[in-house]
C-alpha positions as CSV (number, residue, x, y, z in Angstrom):
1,X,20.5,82.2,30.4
2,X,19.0,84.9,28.5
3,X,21.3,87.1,26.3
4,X,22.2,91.1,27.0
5,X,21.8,93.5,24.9
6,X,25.1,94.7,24.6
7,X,25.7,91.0,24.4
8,X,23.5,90.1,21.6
9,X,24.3,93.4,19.2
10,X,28.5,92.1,19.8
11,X,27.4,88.6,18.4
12,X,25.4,90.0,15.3
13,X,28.0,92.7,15.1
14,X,30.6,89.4,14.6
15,X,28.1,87.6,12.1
16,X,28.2,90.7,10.2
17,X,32.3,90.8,10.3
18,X,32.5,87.5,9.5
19,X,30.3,87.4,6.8
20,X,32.3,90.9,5.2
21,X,35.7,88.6,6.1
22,X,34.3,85.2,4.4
23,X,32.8,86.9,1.2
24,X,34.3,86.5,-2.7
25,X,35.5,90.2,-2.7
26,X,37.4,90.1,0.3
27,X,39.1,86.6,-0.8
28,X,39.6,87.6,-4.1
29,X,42.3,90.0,-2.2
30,X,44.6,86.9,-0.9
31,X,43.9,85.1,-4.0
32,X,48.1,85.9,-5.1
33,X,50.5,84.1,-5.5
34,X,52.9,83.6,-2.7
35,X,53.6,81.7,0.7
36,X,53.6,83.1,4.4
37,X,55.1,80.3,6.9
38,X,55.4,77.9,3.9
39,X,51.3,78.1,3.6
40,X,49.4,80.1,0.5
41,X,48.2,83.2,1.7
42,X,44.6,82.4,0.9
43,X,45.1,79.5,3.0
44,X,46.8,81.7,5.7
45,X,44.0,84.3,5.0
46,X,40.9,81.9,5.9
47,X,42.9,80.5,8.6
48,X,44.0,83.8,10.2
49,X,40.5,84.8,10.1
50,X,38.1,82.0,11.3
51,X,40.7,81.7,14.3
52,X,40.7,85.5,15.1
53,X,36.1,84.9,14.8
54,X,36.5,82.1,17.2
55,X,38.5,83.8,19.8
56,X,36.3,86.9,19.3
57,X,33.6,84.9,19.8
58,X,34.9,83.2,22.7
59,X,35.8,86.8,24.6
60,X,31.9,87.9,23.4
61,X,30.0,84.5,24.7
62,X,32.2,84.5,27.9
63,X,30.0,84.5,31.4
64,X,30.3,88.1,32.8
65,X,31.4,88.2,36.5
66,X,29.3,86.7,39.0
67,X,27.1,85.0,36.4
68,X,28.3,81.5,37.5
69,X,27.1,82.4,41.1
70,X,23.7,83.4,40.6
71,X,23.1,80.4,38.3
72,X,23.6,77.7,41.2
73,X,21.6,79.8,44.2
74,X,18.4,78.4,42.7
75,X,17.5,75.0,43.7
């Protein structure tokens, strides 16, 4: 299945967010002392944001309507 292009600039526009979210600077923000839920904050941080990439990523790789179809009329 070949990627759209509105497709492909949302997954490189995630690398790119992902990359700003996962860098020294932006870490060096949560780096404090202090607990959310009983967890560090960096620790919260990282966690917060890999989950929130993953389900971004999910919503961005997802099959658009009518894909699945299409996909099992060839034989």
């Amino acid at each position: 299945m070949a990627l759209q292009a509105d497709q492909a600039q949302r997954l490189v526009a995630l690398f790119a967010l992902g990359t700003l979210l996962l860098t020294y600077p932006v870490l060096a923000l949560f780096n404090r002392d202090g607990l959310v839920f009983g967890v560090p904050i960096l620790y919260a941080y990282l966690f917060g944001a890999w989950a929130a990439l993953i389900a971004l990523l999910a919503l961005t790789a997802r099959l658009p309507p009518g894909a699945e179809a299409h996909r099992h009329d060839r034989p």
